[in-house]
N, C-alpha and C positions, 0 to 999 in steps of 0.2 A: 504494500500500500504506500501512498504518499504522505512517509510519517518524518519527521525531526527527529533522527537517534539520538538529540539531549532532550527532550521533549517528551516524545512521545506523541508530537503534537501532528494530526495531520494538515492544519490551514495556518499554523507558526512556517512552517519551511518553505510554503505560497508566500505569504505573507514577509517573509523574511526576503526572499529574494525578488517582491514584488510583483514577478512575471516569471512564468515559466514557458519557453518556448513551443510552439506546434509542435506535437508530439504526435508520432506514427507508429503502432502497434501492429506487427505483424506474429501471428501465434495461428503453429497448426492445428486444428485440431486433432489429431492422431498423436499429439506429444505427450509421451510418458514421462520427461522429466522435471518440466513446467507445468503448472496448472493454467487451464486455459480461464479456469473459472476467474482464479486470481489477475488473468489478465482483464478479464472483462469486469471483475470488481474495481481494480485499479484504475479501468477504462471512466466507467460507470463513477467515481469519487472525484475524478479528475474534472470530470463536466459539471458535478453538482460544486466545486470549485469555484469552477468559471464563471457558473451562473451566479453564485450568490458575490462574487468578485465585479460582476454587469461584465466579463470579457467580450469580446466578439473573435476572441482565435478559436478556429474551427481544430478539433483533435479527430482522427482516425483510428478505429480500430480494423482491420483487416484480417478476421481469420478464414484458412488456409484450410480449405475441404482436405480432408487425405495428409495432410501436412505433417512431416515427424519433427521434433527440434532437430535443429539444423537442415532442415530441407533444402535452405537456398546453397550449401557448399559444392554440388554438381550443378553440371548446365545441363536444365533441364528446359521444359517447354514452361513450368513453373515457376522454375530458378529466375530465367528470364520475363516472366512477367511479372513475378516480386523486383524484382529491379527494376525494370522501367515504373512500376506504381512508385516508388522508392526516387527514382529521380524526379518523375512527376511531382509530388508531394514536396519534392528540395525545393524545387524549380518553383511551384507555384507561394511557397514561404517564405525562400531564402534566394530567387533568382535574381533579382538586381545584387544583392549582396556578393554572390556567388561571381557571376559574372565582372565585378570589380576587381574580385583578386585574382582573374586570371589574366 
């Protein structure tokens, strides 16, 4: 979860760092050594964040039909469209930024 390890707090480490950037979740579902659950709780606290924050940054969860952890490691027809979603989502957050330092 989105907790402050001196805390224990989850909206102290929001709040501490004031903003926390777009965030993009990718989790297979087939992963046996993450919980998917947990990612969709994390997902799921992160937005109730936002809202009571008034954000307007949009967060992504993306799970992966069939997916094992680590599934993007081979090129697959998968691997590669976790990727391009992955530059997509850079691009549409971080793309003026991105494009400056190259």
């Amino acid at each position: 979860m989105i907790q402050d390890i001196k805390t224990g707090s989850v909206s102290t480490e929001i709040s501490a760092q004031n903003a926390i950037p777009p965030t993009l979740l990718i989790h297979g579902d087939k992963d046996s050594l993450a919980s998917l659950m947990e990612t969709r709780d994390y997902y799921k606290e992160l937005k109730t964040l936002r809202s009571c924050n008034h954000s307007d940054i949009k967060d992504v969860l993306a799970e992966v039909p069939g997916g094992h952890h680590g599934f993007g490691y081979v090129k697959t027809p998968r691997s590669i469209a976790t990727a391009l979603a992955i530059a997509s989502f850079m691009h549409h957050h971080f793309g003026s930024v991105m494009e400056s330092r190259l």
